[in-house]
C-alpha positions as CSV (number, residue, x, y, z in Angstrom):
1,X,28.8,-20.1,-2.3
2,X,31.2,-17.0,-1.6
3,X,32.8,-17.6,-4.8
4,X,30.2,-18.5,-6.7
5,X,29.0,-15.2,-5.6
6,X,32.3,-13.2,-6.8
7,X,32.3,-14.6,-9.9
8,X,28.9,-13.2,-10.9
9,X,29.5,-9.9,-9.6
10,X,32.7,-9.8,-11.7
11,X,30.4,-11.0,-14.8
12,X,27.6,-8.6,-14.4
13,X,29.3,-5.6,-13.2
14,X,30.7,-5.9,-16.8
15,X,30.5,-3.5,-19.3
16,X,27.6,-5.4,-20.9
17,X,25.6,-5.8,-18.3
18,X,25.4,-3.0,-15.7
19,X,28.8,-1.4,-16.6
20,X,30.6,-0.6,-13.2
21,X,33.0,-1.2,-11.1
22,X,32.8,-5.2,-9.5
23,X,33.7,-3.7,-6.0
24,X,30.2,-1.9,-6.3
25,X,28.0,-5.0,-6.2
26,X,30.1,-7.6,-5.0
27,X,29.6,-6.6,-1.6
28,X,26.0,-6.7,-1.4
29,X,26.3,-10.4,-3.3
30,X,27.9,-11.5,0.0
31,X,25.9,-9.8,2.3
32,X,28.5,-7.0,3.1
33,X,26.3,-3.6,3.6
34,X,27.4,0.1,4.0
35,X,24.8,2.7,4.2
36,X,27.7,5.4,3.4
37,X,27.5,7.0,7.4
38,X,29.5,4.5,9.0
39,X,27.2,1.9,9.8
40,X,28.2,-1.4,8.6
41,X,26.7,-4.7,9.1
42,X,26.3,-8.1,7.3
43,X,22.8,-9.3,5.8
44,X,21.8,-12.7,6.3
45,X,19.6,-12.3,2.9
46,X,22.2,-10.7,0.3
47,X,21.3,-10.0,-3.0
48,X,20.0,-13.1,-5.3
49,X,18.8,-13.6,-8.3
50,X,17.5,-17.3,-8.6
51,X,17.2,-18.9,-5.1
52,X,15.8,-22.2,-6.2
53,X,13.3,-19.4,-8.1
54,X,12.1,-18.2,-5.0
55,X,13.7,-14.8,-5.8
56,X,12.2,-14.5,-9.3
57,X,8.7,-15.9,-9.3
58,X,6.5,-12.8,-10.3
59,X,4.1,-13.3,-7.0
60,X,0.8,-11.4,-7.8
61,X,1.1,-10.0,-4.4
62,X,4.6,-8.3,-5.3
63,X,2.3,-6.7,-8.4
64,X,-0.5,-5.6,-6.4
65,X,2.0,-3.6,-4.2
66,X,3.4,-2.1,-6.9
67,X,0.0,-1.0,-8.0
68,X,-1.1,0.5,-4.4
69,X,2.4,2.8,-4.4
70,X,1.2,4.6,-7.9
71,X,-2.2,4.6,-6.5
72,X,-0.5,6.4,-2.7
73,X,1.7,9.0,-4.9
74,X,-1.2,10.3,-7.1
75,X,-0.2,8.1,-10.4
76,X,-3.6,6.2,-10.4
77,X,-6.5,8.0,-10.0
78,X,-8.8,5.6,-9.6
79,X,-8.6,2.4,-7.7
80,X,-7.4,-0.2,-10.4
81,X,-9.3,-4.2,-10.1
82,X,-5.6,-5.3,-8.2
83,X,-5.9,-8.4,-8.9
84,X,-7.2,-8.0,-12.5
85,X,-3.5,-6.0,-13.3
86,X,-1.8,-8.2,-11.5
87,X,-2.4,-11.4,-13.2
88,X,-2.1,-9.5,-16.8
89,X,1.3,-8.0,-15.7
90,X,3.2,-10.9,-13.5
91,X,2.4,-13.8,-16.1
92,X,2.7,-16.8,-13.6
93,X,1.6,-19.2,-16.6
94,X,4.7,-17.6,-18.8
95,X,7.0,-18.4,-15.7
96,X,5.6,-21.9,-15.0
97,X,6.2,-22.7,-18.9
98,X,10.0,-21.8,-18.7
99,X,10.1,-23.1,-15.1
100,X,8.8,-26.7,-16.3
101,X,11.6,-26.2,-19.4
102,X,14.5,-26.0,-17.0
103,X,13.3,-28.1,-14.8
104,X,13.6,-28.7,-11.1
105,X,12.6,-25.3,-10.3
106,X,10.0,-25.3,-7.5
107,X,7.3,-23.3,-7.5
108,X,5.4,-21.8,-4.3
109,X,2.3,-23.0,-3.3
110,X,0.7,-20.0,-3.6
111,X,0.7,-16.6,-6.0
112,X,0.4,-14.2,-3.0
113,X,2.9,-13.6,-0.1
114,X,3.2,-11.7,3.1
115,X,5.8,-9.8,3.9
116,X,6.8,-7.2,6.4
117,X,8.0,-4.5,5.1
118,X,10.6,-1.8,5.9
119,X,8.4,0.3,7.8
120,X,6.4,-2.6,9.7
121,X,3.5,-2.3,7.8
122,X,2.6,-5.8,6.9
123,X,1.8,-6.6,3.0
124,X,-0.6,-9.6,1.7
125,X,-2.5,-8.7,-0.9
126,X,-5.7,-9.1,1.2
127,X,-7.0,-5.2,0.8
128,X,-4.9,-3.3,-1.1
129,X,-7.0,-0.1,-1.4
130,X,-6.8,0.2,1.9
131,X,-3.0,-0.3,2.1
132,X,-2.7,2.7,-0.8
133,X,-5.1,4.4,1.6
134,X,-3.1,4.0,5.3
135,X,0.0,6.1,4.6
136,X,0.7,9.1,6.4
137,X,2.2,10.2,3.6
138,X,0.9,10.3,0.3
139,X,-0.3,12.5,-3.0
């Protein structure tokens, strides 16, 4: 809800936590964007953190994109196993343990995703050496 979603802006902007002012995050809790030229519009996806745990279940496909950006900007040299990092870095088993603890926290039926991205480009995991590999640019 709206104010379920002012009330944890006001306890995370805290001083503890991310130490600003609440009026900084609070819009993009409710979906209230600026992009600081005048355009202004509302999200249907604002910022979440749980989601039913859709938000925070560490897909292996979310890893593997990370791992094709450090390979675009020159970070990687080599082409990493993807996959291999992945599952060592976005510990599904670690999140299924705490998931099952809390309980009635779906999970998805799969560990990759696709999603379509900012720029169109469409992301699934499927080849990600040649996603590093299709920017325009890159180092």
């Amino acid at each position: 809800s709206a104010a379920n979603r002012r009330e944890t802006a006001a306890a995370i902007a805290n001083r503890a936590y991310l130490n600003t002012n609440v009026e900084t995050i609070e819009g993009r809790m409710l979906g209230d964007y600026d992009n600081g030229l005048g355009q202004q519009w509302k999200d249907p996806h604002p910022m979440r953190f749980f989601n039913e745990g859709a938000v925070s279940f560490p897909y292996l496909s979310d890893g593997m994109w990370f791992l094709t950006q450090l390979k675009r900007w020159g970070l990687l040299k080599q082409e990493p196993d993807y996959l291999a990092v992945a599952r060592q870095i976005n510990r599904i088993d670690i999140y299924q343990l705490a998931a099952s603890a809390v309980g009635n926290v779906a999970l998805p039926g799969s560990e990759m995703r696709r999603s379509t991205l900012m720029d169109g480009k469409v992301w699934d995991g499927s080849n990600p050496a040649q996603y590093a590999a299709s920017f325009a640019i890159k180092r």
